[in-house]
VOGU-3710 file (C-alpha; in Angstrom, 3 decimals, decimal comma):
1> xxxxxxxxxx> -36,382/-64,704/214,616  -39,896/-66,270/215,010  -43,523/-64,962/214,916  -46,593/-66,478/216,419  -49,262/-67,397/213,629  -52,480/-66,458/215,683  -55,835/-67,625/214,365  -58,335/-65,552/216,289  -62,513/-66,323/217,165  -61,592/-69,006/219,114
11> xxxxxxxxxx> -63,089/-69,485/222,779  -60,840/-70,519/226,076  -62,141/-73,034/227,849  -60,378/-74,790/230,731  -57,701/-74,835/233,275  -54,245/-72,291/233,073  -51,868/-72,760/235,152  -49,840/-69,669/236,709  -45,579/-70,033/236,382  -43,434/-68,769/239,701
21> xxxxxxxxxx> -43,413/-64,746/239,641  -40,116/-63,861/237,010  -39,972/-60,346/239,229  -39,493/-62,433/242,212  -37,305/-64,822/240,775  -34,614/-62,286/239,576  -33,535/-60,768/242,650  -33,764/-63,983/245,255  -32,165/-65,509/242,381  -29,066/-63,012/243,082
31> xxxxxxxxxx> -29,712/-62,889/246,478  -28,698/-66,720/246,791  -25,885/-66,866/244,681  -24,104/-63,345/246,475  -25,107/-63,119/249,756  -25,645/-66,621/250,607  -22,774/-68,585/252,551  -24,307/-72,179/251,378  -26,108/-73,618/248,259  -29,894/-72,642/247,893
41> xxxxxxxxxx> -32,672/-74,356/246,071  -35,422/-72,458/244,768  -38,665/-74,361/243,788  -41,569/-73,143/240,882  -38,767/-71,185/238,363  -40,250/-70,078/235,102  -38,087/-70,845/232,199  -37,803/-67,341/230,932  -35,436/-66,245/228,388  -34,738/-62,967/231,645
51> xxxxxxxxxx> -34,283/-66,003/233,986  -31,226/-67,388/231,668  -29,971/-64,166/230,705  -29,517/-63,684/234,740  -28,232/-67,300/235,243  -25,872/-65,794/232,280  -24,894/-62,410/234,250  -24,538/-64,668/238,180  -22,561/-67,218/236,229  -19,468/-64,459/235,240
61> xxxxxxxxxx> -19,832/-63,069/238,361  -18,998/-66,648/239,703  -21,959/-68,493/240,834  -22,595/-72,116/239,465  -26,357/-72,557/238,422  -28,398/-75,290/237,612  -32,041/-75,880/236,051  -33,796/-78,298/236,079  -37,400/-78,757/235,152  -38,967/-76,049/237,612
71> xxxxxxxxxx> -36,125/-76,182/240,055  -32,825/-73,848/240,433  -29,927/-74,718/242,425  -26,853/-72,096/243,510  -24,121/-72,966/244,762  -22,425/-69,787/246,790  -19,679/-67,797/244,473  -16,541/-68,833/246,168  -13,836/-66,552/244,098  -17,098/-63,418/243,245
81> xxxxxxxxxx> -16,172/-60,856/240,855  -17,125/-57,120/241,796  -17,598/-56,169/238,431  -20,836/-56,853/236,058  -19,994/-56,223/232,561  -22,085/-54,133/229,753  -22,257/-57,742/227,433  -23,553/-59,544/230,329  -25,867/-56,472/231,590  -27,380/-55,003/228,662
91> xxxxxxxxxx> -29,868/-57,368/227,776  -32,319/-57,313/230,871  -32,580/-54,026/233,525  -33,103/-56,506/236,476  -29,337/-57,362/236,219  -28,864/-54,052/237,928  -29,880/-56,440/241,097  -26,379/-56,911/241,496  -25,161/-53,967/242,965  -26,031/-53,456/246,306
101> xxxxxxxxxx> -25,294/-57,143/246,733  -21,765/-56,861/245,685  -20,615/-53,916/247,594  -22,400/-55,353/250,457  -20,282/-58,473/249,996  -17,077/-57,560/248,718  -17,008/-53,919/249,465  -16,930/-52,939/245,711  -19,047/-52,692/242,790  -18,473/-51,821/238,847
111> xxxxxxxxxx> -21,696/-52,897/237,041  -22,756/-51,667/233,903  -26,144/-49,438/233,322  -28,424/-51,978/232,310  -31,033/-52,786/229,151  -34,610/-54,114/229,076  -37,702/-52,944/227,994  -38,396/-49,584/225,850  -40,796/-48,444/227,790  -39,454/-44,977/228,555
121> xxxxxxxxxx> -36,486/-43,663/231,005  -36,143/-45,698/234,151  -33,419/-43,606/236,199  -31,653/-45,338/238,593  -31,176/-42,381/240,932  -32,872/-44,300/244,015  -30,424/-47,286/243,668  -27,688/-44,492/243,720  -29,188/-43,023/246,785  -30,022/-45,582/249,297
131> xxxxxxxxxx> -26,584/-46,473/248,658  -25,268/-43,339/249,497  -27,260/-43,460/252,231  -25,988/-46,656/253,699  -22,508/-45,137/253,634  -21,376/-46,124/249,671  -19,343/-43,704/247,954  -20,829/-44,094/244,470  -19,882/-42,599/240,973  -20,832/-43,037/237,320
141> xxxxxxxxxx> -18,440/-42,874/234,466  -18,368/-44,077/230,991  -21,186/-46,339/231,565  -20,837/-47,900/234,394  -21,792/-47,399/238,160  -18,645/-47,735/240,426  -19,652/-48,019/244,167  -17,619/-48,650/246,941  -17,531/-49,188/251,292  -15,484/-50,553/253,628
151> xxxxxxxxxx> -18,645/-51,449/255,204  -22,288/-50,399/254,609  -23,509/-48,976/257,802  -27,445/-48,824/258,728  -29,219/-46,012/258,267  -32,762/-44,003/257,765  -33,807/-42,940/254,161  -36,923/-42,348/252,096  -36,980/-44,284/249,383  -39,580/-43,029/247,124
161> xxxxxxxxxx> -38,811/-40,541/243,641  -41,063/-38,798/241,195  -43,054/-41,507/240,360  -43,814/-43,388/243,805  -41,818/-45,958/245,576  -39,274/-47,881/243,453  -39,663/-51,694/242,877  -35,917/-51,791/242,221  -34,430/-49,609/244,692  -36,424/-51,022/247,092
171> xxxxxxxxxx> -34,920/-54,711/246,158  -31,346/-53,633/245,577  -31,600/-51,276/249,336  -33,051/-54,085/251,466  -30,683/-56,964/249,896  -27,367/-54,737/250,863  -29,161/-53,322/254,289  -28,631/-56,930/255,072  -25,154/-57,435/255,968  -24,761/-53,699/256,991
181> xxxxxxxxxx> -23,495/-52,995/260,416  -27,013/-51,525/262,337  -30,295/-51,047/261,478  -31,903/-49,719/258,584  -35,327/-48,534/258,104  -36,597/-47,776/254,669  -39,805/-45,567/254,320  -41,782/-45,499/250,907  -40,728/-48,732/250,042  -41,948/-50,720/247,309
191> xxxxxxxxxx> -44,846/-53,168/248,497  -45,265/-55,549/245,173  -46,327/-59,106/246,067  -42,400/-60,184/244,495  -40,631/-57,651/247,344  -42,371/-59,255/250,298  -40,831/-62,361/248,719  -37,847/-61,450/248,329  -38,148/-60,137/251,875  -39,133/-63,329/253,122
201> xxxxxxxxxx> -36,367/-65,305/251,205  -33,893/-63,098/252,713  -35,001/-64,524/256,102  -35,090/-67,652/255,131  -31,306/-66,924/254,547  -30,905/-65,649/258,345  -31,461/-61,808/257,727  -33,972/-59,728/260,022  -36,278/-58,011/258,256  -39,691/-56,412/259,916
211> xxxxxxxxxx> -42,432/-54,465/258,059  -42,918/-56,889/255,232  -45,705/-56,263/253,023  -45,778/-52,518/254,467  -44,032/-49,144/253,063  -41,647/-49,220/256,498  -39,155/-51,877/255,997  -37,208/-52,182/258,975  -33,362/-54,385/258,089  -31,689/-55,397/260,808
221> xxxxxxxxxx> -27,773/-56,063/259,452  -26,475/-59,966/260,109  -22,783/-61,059/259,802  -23,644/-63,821/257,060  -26,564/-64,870/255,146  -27,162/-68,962/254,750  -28,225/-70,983/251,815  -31,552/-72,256/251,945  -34,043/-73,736/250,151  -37,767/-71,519/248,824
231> xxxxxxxxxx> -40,574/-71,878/246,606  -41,527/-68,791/244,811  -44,974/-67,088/244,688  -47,145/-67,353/241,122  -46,505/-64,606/239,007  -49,307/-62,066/239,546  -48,773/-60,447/236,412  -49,377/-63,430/233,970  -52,512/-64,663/236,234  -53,303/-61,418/235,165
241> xxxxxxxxxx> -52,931/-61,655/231,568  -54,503/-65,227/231,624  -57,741/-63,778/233,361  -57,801/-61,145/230,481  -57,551/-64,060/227,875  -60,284/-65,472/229,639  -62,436/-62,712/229,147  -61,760/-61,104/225,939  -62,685/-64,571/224,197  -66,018/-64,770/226,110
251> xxxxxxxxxx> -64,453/-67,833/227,436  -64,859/-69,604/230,402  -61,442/-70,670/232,168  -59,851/-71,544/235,628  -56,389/-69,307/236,252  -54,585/-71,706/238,660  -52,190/-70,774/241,200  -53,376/-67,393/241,621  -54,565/-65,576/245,078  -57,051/-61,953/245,063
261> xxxxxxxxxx> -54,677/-60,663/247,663  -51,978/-60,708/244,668  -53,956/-58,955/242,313  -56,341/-56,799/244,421  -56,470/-53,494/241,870  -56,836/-56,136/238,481  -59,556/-57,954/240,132  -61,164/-54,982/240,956  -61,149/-53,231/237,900  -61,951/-56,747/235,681
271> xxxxxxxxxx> -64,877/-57,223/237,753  -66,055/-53,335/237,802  -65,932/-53,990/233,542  -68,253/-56,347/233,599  -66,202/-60,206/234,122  -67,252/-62,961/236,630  -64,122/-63,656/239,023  -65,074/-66,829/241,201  -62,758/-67,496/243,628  -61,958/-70,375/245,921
281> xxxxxxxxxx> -58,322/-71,379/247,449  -56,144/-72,451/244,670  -56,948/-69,923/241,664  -60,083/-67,973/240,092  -62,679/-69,016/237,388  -63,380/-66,518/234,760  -66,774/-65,993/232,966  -68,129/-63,105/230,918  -72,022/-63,841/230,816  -72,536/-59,926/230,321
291> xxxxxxxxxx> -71,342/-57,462/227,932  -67,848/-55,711/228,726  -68,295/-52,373/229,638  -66,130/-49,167/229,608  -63,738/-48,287/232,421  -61,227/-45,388/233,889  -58,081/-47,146/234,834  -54,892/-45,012/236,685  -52,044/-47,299/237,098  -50,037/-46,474/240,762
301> xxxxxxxxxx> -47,260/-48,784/242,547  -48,678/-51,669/244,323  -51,930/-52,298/245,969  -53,130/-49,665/242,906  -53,217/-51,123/239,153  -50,073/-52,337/238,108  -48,585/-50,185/234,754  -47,464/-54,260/233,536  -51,442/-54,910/233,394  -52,128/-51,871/231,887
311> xxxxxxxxxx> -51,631/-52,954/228,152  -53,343/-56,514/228,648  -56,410/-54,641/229,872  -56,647/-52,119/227,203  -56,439/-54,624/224,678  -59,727/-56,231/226,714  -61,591/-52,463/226,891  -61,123/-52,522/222,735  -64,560/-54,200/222,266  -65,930/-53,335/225,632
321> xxxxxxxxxx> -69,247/-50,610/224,955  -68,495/-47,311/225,717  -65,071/-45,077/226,239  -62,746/-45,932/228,032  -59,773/-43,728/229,806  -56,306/-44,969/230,936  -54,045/-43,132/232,499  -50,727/-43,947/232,233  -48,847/-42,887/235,788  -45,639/-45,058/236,238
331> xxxxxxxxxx> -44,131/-45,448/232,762  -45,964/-42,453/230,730  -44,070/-43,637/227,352  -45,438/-46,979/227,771  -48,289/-46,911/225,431  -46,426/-48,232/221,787  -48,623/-50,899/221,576  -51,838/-48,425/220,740  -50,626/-48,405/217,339  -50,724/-51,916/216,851
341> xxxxxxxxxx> -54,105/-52,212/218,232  -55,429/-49,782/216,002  -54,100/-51,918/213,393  -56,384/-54,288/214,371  -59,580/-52,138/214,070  -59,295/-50,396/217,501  -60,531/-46,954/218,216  -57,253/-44,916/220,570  -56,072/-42,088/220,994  -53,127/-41,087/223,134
351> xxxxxxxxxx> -52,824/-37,704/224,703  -49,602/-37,432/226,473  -49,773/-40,241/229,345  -53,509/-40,713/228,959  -55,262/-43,042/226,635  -59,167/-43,032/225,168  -60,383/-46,471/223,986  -63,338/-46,146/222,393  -64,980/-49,571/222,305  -65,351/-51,258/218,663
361> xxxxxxxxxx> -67,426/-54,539/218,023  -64,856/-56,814/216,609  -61,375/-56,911/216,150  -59,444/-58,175/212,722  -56,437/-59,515/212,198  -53,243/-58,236/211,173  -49,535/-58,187/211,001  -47,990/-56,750/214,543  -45,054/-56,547/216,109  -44,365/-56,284/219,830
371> xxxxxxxxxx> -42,611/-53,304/220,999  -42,390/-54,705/224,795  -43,011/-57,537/227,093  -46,291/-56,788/227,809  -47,331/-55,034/224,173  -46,795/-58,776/223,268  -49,446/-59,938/225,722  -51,720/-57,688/224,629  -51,395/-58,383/221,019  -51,151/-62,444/221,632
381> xxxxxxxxxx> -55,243/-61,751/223,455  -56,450/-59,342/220,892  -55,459/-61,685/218,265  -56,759/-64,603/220,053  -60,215/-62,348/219,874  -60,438/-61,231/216,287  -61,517/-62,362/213,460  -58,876/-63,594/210,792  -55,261/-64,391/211,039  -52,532/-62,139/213,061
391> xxxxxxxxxx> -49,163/-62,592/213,085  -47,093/-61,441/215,853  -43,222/-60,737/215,068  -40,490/-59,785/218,012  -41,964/-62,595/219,823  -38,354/-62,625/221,635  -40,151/-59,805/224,056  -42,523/-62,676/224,984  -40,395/-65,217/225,870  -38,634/-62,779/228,197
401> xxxxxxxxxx> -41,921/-62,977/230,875  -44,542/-65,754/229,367  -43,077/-69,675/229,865  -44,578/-71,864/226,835  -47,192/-69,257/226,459  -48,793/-70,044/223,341  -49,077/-74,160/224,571  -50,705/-72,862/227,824  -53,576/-71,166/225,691  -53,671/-74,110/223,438
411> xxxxxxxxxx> -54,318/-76,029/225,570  -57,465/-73,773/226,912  -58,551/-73,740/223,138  -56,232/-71,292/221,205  -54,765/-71,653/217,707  -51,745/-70,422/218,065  -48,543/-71,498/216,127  -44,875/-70,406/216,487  -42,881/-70,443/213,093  -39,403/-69,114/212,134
421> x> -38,792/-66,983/209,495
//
């Protein structure tokens, strides 16, 4: 295990460059090595501890990976296995990326129900569905999804559940629509920056696809899918958390690689507390000349504020003046790092799937522990920010999303160490 040693009233200063987008990654990454007739080369891979675990989960399906500094190459699964294991499966949730591929390939599917996060129930009940829908006779037993078709067929669904459109379903639907027989047209789709590049990938590979960027995504099926080669969008989610950094240190820093149209909501809401966003055409500088102020934040699927910002900015709206209110609308378990932050000298209170921040001047440090991915990121700023020492345990959670995260801040003027225990 290993904890990051944070040493906080330090001030960022300088240039951060943004990693390829891990939720991007994940499914082109399966994409290549199922559908895909010929080897593919993807360009600007993070190297995540989730990108491995997948290169883990392709690899006993088959698939022969390689990285290599920023670069992954697939070679097409020439003998693919239909079925994706609980020990391969359990560690990350994007492994259930798989499926639709599989029984769009090979007819048949038995893949485990997959881990990740605790960040609250995540039911797979869309996945289930659009398969259905494209013809897929699908049951659950013991653990496992079995799904089977002699061939998918196109169809018309909506694709959207309790809580909006579904990032996953959406991914997993439009991958399989593409070597159904006919036309499919998905309505409510997902319409996260990492979908329209998966979307566009997939064309690369020789699918038709229409409606990208939109909630109508029209799939016209194709008889085979080619390899190809693709450089993947910036993640939007750690230009995110870097621009947060920026700001809750009073620093002044340059987030490279990033573009507004990825983070339209963030931007909005960073800017409406009180932070200078300059923007030109390869990233944004960040300067807080004023004093943060209080916000209401609601987080909703893409272009509203994305629930993976929502813990970065909370940790931000700790010392901002005033009250803030979060509302928690996607993942309404998904506030376990409050507790942490109050261990730090914060001022929340959680009612249900809303939080009130009431602003504090400083911060101190303490011993935390993250609970998630993004609880990490959160934790890893607010330490940066207070005064004292805090030590961060569970770092593992980091290293699932964040590549070399603690040298990237380093180098912008952290003190941040990583130690085993």
């Amino acid at each position: 295990m290993e904890r990051l040693i944070i040493k906080g009233g330090t001030r960022l200063e300088g240039t951060i460059p943004v990693s390829g987008c891990k939720n991007a990654v994940l499914p082109i990454a399966v994409a290549a090595a199922i559908l895909g007739d010929g080897v593919s080369v993807l360009h600007n891979v993070p190297n995540l501890t989730d990108v491995r675990t997948l290169r883990a989960v392709l690899e006993g399906l088959g698939a022969t990976i390689k990285l290599k500094d920023s670069t992954l190459y697939i070679e097409p699964i020439n003998h693919l296995e239909y079925e994706a294991p609980y020990d391969l499966v359990r560690k990350m949730r994007a492994s259930i990326y798989v499926l639709g591929p599989l029984v769009a390939k090979l007819g048949k599917a038995k893949v485990s129900f997959p881990g990740g996060c605790a960040i609250g129930p995540r039911p797979i009940d869309l996945h289930i569905r659009g398969l259905e829908h494209l013809g897929a006779e699908v049951t659950v037993e013991k653990g496992y999804i079995y799904a089977q078709a002699e061939r998918l067929v196109g169809t018309e669904m909506y694709l959207t559940g309790q809580y909006g459109p579904s990032v996953g379903a959406t991914a997993n639907i439009m991958m399989a629509a593409t070597l159904s027989q006919g036309t499919t047209v998905i309505r409510g789709a997902a319409c996260e920056p990492h979908i329209s590049d998966l979307a566009r990938f997939l064309n690369t590979m020789g699918a038709d696809i229409e409606g990208i960027g939109t909630s109508v995504l029209t799939i016209r099926g194709v008889k085979q899918l080619r390899g190809t080669e693709y450089t993947v969008i910036s993640d939007d989610i750690e230009a995110g958390t870097f621009i947060v950094a920026g700001a809750i240190t009073r620093g002044d820093v340059y987030v490279k690689g990033i573009t507004p149209q990825q983070i339209p909501a963030i931007s909005e809401k960073i800017v409406e507390a009180g932070v200078e966003l300059d923007w030109d055409d390869k990233g944004v500088r960040v300067t807080t000349p004023r004093e943060i102020k209080g916000i209401d934040i609601s987080t909703a699927p893409f272009p509203g504020f994305p629930t993976d910002m929502q813990a970065q900015i909370m940790g931000m709206l700790c010392l901002a003046s005033g009250t803030s209110i979060i509302n928690e609308n996607v993942h309404t378990d998904r506030f376990i790092h409050t507790a942490e932050l109050n261990r730090m000298g914060a001022d929340i209170t959680v009612d249900g799937g809303k939080a009130i921040i009431n602003g504090v001047p400083n911060l101190s440090g303490a011993p935390v522990m993250a609970s998630d991915l993004r609880a990490g990121a959160v934790l890893v700023a607010a330490g940066m920010a207070a005064s004292g020492e805090t030590v961060l345990s569970r770092v593992y959670h980091l290293d699932r999303g964040y590549e070399s995260i603690e040298k990237k801040l380093n180098n912008v003027g952290a003190n941040i160490t990583r130690v085993k225990d």
